[in-house]
VMD Tcl script that draws the C-alpha trace (Angstrom):
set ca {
  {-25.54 73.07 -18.03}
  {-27.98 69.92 -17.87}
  {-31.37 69.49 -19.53}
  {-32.92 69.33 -16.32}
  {-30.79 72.54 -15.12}
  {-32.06 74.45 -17.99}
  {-35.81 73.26 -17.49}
  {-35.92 74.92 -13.96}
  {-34.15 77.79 -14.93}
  {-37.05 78.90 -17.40}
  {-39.69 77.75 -15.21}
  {-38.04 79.90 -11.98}
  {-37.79 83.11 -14.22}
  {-41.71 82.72 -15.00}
  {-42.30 82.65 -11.29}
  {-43.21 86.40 -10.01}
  {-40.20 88.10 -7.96}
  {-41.26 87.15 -4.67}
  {-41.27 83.67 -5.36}
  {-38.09 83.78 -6.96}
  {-36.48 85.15 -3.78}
  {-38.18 82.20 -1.89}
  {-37.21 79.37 -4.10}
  {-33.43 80.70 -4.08}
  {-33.62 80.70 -0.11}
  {-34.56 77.40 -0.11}
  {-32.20 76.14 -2.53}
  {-29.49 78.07 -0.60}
  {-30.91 76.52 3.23}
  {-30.07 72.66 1.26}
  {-26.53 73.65 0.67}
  {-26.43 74.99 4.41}
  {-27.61 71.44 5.61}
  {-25.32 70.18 8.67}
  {-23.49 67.58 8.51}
  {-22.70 65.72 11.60}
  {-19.98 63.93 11.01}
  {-18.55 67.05 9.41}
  {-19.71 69.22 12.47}
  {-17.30 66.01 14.57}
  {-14.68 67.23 12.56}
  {-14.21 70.53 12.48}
  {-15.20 70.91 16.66}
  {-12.33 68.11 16.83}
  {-9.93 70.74 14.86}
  {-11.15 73.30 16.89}
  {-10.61 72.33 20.42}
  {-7.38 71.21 18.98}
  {-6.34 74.22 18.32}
  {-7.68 75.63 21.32}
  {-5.55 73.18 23.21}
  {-2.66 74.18 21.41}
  {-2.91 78.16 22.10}
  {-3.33 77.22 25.65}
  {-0.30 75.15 25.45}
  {2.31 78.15 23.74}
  {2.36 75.67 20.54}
  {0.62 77.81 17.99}
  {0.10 82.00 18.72}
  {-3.29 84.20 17.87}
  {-3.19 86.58 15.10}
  {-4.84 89.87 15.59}
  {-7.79 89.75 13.43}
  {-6.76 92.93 12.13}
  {-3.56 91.41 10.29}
  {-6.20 88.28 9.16}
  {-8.33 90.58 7.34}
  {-6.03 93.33 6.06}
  {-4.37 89.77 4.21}
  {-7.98 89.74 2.07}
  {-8.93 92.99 1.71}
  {-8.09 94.14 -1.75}
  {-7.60 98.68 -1.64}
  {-10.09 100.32 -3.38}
  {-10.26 102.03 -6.57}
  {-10.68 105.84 -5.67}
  {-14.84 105.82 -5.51}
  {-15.25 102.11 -4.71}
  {-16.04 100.32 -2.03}
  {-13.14 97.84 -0.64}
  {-13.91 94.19 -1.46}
  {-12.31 90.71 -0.39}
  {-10.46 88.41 -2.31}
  {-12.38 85.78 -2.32}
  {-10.87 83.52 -5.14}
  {-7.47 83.71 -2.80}
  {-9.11 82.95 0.49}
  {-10.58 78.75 -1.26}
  {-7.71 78.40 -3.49}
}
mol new
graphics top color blue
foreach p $ca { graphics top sphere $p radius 0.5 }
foreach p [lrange $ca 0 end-1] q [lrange $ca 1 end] { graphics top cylinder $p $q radius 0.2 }
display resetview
């Protein structure tokens, strides 16, 4: 962890709860920031793949099968979780 890293870190857990929550949802709104060239892409990829469903090259997946694949079966008293690690690496 940076200098600079550490610096804000103390000075956010002075600020009172509320502002806390507020810096955090700002900091999390700049890692949300659109990209339009990345937007190009992935709507490129997207009506590609449309294309191809419509064409009989690729099939759908019920979404059931999709997330049954990342759902990890709970521990008797736990709530049922994904797994997220699997789904980026």
């Amino acid at each position: 962890m940076t200098n600079s890293i550490k610096t804000l870190l103390s000075e956010a857990r002075d600020l009172p709860p509320e502002e806390r929550v507020k810096l955090v949802e700002q900091i999390i709104e700049t890692l949300d920031a659109s990209d339009p060239s990345l937007d190009a892409v992935w709507s490129k990829e997207a009506e590609d793949r449309l294309a191809a469903y419509h064409r009989g090259d690729i099939a759908a997946v019920p979404l059931s099968e999709v997330l049954a694949k990342y759902w990890i079966k709970p521990l008797s008293g736990t709530m049922p979780r994904l797994r997220v690690l699997e789904m980026f690496s």
